[in-house]
PDB file of N, CA, C and O in Angstrom:
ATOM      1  N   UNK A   1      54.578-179.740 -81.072  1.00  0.00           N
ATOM      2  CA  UNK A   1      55.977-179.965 -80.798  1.00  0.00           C
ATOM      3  C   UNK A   1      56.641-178.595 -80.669  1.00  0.00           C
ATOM      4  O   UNK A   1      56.460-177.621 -81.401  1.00  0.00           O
ATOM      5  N   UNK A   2      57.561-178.712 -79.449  1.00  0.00           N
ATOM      6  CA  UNK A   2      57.999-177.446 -79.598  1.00  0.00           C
ATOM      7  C   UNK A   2      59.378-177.487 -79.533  1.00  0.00           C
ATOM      8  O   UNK A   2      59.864-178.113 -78.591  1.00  0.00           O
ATOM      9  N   UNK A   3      60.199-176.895 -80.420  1.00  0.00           N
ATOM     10  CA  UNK A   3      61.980-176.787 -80.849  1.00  0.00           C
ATOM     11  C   UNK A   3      62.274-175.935 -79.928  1.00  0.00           C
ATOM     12  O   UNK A   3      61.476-175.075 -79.557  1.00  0.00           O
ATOM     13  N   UNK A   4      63.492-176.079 -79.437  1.00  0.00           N
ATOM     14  CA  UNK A   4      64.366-175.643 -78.175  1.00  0.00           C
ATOM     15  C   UNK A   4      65.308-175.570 -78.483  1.00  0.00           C
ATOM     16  O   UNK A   4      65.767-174.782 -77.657  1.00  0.00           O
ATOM     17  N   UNK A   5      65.997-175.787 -79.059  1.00  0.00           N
ATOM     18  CA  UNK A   5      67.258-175.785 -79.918  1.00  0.00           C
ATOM     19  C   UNK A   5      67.736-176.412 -81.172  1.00  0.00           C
ATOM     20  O   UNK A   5      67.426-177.585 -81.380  1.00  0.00           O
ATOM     21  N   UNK A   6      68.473-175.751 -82.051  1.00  0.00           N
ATOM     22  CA  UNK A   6      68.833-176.116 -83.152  1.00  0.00           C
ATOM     23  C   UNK A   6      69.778-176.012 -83.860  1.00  0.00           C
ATOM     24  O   UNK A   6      69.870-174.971 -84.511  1.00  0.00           O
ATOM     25  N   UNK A   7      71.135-177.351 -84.033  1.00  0.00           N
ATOM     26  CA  UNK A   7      72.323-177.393 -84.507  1.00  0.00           C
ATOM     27  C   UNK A   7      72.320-177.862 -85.487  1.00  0.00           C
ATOM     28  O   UNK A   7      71.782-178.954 -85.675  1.00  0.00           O
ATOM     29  N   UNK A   8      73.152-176.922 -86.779  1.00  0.00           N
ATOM     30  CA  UNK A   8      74.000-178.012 -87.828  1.00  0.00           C
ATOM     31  C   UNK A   8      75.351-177.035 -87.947  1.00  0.00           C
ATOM     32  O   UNK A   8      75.700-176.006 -87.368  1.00  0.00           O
ATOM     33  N   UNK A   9      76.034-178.017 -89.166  1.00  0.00           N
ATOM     34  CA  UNK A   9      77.163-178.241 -89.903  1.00  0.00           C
ATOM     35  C   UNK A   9      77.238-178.580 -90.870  1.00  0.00           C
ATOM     36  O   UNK A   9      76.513-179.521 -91.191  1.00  0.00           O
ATOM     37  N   UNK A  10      78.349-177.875 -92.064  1.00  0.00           N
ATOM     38  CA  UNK A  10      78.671-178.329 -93.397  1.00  0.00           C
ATOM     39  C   UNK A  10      77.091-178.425 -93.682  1.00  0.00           C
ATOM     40  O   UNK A  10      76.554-179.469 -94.052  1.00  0.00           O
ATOM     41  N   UNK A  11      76.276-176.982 -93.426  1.00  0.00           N
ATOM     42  CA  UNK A  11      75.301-177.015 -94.421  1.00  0.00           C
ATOM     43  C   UNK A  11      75.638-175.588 -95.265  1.00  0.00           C
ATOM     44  O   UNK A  11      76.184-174.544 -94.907  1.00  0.00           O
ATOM     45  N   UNK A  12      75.176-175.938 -96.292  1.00  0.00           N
ATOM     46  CA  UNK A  12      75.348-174.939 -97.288  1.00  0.00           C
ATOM     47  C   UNK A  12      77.000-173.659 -97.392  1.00  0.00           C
ATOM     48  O   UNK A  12      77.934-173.964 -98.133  1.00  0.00           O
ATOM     49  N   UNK A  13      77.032-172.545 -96.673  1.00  0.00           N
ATOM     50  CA  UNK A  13      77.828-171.610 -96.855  1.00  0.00           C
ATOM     51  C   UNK A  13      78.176-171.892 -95.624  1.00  0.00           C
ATOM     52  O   UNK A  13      78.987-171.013 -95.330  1.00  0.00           O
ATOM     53  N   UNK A  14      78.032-172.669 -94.638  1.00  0.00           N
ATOM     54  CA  UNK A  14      78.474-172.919 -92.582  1.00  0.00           C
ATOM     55  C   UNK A  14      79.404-173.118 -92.976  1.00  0.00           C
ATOM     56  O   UNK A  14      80.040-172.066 -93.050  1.00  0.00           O
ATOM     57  N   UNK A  15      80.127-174.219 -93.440  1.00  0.00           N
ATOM     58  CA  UNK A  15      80.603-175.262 -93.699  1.00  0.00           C
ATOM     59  C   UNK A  15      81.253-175.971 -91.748  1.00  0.00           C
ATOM     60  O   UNK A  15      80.454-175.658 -90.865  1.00  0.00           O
ATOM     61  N   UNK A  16      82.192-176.580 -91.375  1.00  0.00           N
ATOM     62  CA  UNK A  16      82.785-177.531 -90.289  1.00  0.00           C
ATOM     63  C   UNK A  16      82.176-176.557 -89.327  1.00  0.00           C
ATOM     64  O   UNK A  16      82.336-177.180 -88.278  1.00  0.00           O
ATOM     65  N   UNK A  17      81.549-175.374 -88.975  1.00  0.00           N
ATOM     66  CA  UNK A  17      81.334-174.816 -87.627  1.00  0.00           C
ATOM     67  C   UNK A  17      79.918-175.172 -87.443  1.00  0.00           C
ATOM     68  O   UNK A  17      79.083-175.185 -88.347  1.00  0.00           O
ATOM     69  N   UNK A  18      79.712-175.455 -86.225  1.00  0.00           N
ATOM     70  CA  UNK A  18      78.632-176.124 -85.518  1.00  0.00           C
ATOM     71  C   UNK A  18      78.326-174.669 -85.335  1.00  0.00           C
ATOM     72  O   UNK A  18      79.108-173.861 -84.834  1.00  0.00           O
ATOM     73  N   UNK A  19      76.645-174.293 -85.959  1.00  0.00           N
ATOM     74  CA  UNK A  19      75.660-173.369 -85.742  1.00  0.00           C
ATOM     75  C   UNK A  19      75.062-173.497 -84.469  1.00  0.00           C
ATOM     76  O   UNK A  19      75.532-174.380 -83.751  1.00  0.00           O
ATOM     77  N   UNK A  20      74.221-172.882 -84.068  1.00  0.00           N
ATOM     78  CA  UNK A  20      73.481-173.003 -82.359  1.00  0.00           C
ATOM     79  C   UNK A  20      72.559-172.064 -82.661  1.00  0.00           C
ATOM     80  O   UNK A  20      72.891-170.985 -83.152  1.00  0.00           O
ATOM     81  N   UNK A  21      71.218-172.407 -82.379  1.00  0.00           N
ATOM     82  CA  UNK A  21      70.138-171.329 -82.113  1.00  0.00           C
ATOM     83  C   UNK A  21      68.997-172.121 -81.302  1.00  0.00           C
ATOM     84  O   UNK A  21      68.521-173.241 -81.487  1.00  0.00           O
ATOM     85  N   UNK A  22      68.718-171.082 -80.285  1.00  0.00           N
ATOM     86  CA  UNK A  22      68.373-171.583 -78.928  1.00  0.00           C
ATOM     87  C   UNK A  22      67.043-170.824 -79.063  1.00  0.00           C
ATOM     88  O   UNK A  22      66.832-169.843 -79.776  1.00  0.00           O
ATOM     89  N   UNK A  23      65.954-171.632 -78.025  1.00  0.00           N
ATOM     90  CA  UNK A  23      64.496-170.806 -78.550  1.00  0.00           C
ATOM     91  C   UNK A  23      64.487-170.988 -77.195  1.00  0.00           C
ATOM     92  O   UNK A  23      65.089-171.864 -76.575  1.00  0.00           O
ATOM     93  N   UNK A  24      63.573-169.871 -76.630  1.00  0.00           N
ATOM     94  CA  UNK A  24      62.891-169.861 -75.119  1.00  0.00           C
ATOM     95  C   UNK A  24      61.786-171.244 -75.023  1.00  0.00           C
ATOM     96  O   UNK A  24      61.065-171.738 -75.890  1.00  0.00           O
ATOM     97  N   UNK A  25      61.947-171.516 -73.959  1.00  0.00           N
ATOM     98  CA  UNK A  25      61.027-172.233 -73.334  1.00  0.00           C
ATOM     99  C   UNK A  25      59.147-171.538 -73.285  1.00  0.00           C
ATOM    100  O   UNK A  25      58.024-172.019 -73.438  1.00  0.00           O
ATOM    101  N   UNK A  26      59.711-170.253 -72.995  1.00  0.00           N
ATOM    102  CA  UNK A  26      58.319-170.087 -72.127  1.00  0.00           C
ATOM    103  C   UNK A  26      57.675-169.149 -72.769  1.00  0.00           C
ATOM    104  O   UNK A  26      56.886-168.313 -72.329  1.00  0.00           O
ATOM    105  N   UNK A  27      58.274-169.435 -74.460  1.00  0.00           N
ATOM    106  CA  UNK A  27      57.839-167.879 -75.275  1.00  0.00           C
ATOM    107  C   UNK A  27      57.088-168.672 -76.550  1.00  0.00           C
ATOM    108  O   UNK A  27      57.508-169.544 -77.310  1.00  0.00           O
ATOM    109  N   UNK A  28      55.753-167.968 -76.449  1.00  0.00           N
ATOM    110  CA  UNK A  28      54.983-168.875 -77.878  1.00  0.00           C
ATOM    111  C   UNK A  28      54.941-167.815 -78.826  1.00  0.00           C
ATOM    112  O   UNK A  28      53.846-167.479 -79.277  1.00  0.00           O
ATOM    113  N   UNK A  29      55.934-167.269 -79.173  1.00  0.00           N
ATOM    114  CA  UNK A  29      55.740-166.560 -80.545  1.00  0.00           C
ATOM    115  C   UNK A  29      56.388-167.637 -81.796  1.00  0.00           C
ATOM    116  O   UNK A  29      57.353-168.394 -81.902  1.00  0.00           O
ATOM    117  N   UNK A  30      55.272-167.213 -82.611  1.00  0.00           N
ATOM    118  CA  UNK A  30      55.808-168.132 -84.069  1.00  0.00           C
ATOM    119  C   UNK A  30      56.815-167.813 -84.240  1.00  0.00           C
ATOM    120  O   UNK A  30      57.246-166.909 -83.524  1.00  0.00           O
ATOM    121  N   UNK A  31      57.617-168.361 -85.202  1.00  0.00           N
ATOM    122  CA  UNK A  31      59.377-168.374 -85.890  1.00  0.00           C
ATOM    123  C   UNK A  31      58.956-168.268 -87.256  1.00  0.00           C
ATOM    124  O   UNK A  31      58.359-169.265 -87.663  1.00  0.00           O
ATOM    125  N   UNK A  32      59.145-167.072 -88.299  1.00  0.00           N
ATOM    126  CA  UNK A  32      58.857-167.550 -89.514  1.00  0.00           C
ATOM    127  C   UNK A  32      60.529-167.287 -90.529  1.00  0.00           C
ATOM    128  O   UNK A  32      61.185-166.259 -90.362  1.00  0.00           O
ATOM    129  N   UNK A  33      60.852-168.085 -91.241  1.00  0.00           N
ATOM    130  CA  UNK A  33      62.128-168.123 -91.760  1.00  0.00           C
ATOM    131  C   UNK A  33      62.078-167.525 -93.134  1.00  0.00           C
ATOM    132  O   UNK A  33      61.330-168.093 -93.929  1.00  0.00           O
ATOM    133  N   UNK A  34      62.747-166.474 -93.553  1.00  0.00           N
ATOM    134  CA  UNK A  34      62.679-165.816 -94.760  1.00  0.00           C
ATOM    135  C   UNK A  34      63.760-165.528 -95.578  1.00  0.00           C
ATOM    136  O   UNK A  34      64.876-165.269 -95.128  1.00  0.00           O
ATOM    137  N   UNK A  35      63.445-165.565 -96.933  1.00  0.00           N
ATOM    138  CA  UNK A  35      64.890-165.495 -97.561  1.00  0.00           C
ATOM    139  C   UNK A  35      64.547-166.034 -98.854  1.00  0.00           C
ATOM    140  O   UNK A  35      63.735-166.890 -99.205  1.00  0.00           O
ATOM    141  N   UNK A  36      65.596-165.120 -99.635  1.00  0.00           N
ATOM    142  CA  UNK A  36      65.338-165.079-101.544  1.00  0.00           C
ATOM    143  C   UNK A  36      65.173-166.994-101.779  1.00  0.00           C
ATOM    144  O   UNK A  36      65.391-167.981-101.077  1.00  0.00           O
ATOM    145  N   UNK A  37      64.755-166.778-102.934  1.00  0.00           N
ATOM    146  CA  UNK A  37      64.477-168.695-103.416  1.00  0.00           C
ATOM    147  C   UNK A  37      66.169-169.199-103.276  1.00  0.00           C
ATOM    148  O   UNK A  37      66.968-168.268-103.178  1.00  0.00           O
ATOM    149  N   UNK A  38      66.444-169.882-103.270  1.00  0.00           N
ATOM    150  CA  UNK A  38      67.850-170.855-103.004  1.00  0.00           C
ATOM    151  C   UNK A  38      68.936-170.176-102.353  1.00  0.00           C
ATOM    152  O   UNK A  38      70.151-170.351-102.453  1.00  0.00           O
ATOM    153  N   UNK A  39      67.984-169.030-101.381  1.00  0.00           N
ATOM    154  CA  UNK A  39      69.197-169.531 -99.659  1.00  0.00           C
ATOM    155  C   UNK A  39      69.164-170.539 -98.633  1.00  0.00           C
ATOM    156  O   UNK A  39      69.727-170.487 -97.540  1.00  0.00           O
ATOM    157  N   UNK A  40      68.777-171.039 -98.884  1.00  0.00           N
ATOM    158  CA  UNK A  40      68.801-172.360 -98.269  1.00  0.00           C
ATOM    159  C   UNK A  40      67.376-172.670 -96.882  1.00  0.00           C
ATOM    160  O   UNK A  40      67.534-173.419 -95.918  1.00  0.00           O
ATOM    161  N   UNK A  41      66.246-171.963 -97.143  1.00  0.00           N
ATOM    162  CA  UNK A  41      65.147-172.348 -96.406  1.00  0.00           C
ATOM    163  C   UNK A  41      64.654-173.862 -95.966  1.00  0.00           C
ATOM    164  O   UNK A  41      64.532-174.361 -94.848  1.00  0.00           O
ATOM    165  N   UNK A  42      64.412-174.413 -97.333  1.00  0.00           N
ATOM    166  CA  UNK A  42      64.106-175.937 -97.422  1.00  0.00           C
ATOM    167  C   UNK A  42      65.199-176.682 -97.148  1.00  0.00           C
ATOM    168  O   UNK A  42      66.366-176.366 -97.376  1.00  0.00           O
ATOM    169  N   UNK A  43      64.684-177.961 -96.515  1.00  0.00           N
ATOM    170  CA  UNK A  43      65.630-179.084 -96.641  1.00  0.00           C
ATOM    171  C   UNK A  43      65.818-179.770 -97.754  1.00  0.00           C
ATOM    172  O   UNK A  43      64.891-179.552 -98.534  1.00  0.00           O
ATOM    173  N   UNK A  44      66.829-180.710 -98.293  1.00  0.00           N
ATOM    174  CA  UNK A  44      66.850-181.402 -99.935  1.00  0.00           C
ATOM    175  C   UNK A  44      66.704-182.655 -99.001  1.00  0.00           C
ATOM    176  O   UNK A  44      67.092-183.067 -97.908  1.00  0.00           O
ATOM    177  N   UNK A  45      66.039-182.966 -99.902  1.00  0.00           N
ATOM    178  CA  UNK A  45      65.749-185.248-100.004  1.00  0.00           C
ATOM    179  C   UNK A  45      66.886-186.144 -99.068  1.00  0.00           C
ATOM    180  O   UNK A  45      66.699-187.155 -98.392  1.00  0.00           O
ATOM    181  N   UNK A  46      68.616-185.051 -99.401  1.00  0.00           N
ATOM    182  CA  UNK A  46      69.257-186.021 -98.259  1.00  0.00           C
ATOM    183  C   UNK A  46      69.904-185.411 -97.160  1.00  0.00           C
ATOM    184  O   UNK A  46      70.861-185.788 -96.483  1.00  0.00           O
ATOM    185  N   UNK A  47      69.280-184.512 -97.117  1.00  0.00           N
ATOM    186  CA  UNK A  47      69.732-183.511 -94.965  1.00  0.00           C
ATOM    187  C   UNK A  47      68.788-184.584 -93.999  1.00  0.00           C
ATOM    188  O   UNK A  47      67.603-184.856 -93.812  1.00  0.00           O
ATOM    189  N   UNK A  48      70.218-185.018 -93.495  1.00  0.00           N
ATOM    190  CA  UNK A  48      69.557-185.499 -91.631  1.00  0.00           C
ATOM    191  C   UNK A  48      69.263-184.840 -91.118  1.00  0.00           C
ATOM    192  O   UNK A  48      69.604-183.662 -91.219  1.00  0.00           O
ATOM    193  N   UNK A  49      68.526-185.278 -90.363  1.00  0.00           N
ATOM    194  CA  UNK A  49      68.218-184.416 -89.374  1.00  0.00           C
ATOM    195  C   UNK A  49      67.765-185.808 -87.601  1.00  0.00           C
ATOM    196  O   UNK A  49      67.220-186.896 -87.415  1.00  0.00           O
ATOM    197  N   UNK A  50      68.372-184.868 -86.902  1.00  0.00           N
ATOM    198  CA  UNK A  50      68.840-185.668 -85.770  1.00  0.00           C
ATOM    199  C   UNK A  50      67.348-184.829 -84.665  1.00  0.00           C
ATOM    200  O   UNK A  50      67.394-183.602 -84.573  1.00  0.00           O
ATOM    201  N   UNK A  51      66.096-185.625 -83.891  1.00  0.00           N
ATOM    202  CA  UNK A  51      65.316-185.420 -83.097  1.00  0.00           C
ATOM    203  C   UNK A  51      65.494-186.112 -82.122  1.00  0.00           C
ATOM    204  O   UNK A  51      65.929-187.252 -82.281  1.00  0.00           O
ATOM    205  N   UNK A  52      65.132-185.484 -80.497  1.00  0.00           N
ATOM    206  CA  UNK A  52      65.663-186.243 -79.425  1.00  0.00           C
ATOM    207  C   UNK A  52      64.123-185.580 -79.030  1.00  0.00           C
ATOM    208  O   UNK A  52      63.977-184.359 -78.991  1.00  0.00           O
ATOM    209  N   UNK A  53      63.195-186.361 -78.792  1.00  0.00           N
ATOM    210  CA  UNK A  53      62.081-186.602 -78.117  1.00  0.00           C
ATOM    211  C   UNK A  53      62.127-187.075 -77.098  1.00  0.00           C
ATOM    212  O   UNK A  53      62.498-188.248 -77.124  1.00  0.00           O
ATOM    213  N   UNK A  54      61.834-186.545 -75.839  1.00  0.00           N
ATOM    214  CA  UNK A  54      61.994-187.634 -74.562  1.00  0.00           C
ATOM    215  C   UNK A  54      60.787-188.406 -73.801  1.00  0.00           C
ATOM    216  O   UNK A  54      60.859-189.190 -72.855  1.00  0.00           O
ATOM    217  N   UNK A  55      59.723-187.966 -74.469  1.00  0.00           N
ATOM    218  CA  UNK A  55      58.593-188.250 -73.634  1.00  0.00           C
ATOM    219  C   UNK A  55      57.868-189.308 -74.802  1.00  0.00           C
ATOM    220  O   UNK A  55      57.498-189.027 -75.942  1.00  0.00           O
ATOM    221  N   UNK A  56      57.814-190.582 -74.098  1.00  0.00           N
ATOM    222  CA  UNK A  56      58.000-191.805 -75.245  1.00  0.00           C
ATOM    223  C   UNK A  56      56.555-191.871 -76.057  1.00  0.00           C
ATOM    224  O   UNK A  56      56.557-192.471 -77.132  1.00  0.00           O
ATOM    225  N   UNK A  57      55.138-191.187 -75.509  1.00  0.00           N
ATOM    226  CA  UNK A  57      54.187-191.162 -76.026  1.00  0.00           C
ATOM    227  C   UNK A  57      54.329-190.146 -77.113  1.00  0.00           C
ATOM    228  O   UNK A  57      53.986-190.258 -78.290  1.00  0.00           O
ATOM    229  N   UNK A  58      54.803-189.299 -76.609  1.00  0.00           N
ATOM    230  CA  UNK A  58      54.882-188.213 -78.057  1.00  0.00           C
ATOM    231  C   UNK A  58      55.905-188.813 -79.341  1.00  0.00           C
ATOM    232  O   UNK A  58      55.493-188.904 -80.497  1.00  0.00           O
ATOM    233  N   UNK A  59      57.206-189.174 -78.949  1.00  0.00           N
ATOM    234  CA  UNK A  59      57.975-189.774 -79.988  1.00  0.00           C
ATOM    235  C   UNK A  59      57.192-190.745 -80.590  1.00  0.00           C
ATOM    236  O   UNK A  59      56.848-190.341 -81.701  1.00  0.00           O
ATOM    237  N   UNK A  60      56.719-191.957 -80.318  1.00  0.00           N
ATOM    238  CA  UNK A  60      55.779-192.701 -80.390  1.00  0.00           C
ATOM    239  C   UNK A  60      54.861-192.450 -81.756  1.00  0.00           C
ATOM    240  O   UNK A  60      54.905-193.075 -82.816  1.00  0.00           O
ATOM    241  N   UNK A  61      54.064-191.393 -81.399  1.00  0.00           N
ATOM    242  CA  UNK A  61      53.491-190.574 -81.960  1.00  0.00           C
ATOM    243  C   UNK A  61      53.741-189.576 -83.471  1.00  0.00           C
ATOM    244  O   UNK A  61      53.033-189.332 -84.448  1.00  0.00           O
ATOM    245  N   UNK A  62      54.889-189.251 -83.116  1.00  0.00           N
ATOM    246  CA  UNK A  62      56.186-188.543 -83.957  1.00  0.00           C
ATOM    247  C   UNK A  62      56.257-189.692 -85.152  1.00  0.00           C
ATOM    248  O   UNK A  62      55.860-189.615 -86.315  1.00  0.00           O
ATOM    249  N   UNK A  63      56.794-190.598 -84.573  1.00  0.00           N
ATOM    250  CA  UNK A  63      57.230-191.709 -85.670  1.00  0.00           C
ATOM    251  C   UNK A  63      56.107-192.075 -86.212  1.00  0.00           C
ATOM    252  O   UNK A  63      56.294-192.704 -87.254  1.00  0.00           O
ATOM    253  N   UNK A  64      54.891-191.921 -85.897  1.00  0.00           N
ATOM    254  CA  UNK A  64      53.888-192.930 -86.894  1.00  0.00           C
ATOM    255  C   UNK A  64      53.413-191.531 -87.717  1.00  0.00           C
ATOM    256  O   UNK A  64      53.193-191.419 -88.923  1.00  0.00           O
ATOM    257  N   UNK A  65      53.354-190.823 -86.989  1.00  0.00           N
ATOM    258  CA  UNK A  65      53.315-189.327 -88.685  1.00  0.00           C
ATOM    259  C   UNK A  65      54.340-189.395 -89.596  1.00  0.00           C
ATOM    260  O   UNK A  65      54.130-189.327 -90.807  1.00  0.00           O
ATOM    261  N   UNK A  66      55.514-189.534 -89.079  1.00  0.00           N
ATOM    262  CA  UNK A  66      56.436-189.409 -89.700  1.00  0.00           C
ATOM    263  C   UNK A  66      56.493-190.871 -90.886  1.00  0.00           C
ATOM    264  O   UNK A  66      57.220-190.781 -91.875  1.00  0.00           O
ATOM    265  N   UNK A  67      55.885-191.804 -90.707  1.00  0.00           N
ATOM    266  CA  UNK A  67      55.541-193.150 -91.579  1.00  0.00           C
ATOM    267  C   UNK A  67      54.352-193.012 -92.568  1.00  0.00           C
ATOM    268  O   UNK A  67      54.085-193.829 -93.449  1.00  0.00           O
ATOM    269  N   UNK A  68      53.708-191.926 -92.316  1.00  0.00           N
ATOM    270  CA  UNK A  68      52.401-191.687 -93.231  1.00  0.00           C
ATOM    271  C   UNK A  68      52.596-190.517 -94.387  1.00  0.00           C
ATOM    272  O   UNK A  68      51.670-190.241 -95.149  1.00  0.00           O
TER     273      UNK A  68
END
């Protein structure tokens, strides 16, 4: 799976401003995220999180990992 973009809000220190971070298409370098213990790396038990899969075999797919 590959992330292309990524929005939130009212997470942690954001608070009401809609964040944006945009990843190249055509660039396979890893992303690694770093930062002291409780800046906010991990997700907690109740952050949504909103996925728009378009290609119905992969979502498909998505959801039954996501059930195991």
């Amino acid at each position: 799976m590959r992330i292309l973009n990524l929005e939130f809000k009212n997470f942690a220190s954001y608070g009401n401003t809609v964040q944006k971070l945009k990843f190249e298409k055509d660039h396979n370098d890893l992303i690694l995220l770093a930062g002291s213990n409780g800046s906010g790396k991990c997700l907690s038990g109740d952050t949504e999180v909103e996925i728009d899969i378009r290609d119905e075999k992969l979502y498909k797919n998505f959801i039954e990992f996501i059930k195991k």
